[in-house]
N, C-alpha and C positions, 0 to 999 in steps of 0.2 A: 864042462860046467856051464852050460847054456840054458838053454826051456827044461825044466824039469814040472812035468806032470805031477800035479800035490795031490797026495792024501786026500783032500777035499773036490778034486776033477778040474780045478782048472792049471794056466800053464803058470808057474812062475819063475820070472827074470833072474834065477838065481847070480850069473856072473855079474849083474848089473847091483846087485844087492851089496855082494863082498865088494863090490868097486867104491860102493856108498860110505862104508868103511875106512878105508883108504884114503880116497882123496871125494869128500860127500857133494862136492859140488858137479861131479861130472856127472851124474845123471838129472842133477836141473838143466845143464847144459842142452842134454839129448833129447828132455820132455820124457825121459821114460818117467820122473817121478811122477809128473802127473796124468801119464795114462795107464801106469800098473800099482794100483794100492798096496802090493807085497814092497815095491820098490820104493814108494814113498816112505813107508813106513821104516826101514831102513837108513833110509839116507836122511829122516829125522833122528835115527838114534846115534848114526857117525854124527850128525854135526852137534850133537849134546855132546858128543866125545871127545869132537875137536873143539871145542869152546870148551871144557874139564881141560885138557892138556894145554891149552892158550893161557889159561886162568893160572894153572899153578906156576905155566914160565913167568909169567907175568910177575906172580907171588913173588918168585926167585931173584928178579930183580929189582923187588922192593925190599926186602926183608934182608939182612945181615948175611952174608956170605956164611960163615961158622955156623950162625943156627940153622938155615936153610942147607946146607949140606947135611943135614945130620935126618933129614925125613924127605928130601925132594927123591931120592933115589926110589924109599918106600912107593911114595906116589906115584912117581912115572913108571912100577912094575904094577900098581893099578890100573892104570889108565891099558897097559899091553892086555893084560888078563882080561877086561872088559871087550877089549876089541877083538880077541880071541874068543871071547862070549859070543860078541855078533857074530864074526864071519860063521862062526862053527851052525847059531842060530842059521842065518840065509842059507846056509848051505843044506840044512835040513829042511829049510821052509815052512820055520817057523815063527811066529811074530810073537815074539816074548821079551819086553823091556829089558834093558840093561839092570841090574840088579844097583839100588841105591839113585843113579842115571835116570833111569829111563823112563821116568812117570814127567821127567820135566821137557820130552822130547814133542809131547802135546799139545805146547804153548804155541809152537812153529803150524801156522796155516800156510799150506803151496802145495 
């Protein structure tokens, strides 16, 4: 799962893409997000994902133990679904926003 030749002729970083996923800051680390705009674009839609999953822990421990148990589990098999959305995306090589997500991954300039 390394350089995969796109559809459109050029190469893209797909292992670097499902890594953006994961844990999104390691391809700022590398400079790969800003010298491959398939990987950029990626590793803006993991950190919308990880800021969505930070947000609702967060919620969690504001909000009443009893009510928050009664939907935090709902949510947190959103947040998996989504990021099954991406990897499965990178891995096709394709740059298609998180569905709900991923119109707010825009905001983010690097």
């Amino acid at each position: 799962m390394a350089d995969i030749i796109s559809p459109m002729g050029g190469k893209k970083n797909t292992a670097m893409a499902v890594i953006a996923y994961i844990l999104f800051f390691i391809p700022l680390l590398t400079g790969d997000a800003k010298k491959d705009p398939f990987v950029k674009y990626h590793t803006k839609q993991g950190l919308v994902l990880f800021l969505l999953a930070f947000l609702i822990n967060v919620i969690g421990w504001i909000i009443p133990f009893y009510f928050w148990f009664t939907i935090s589990w709902v949510l947190s098999l959103c947040v998996l679904v989504l990021l099954i959305l991406g990897i499965v995306n990178a891995v096709n090589c394709k740059q298609e926003p998180l569905p709900v997500i991923g119109k707010f991954a825009d905001v983010f300039k690097f």
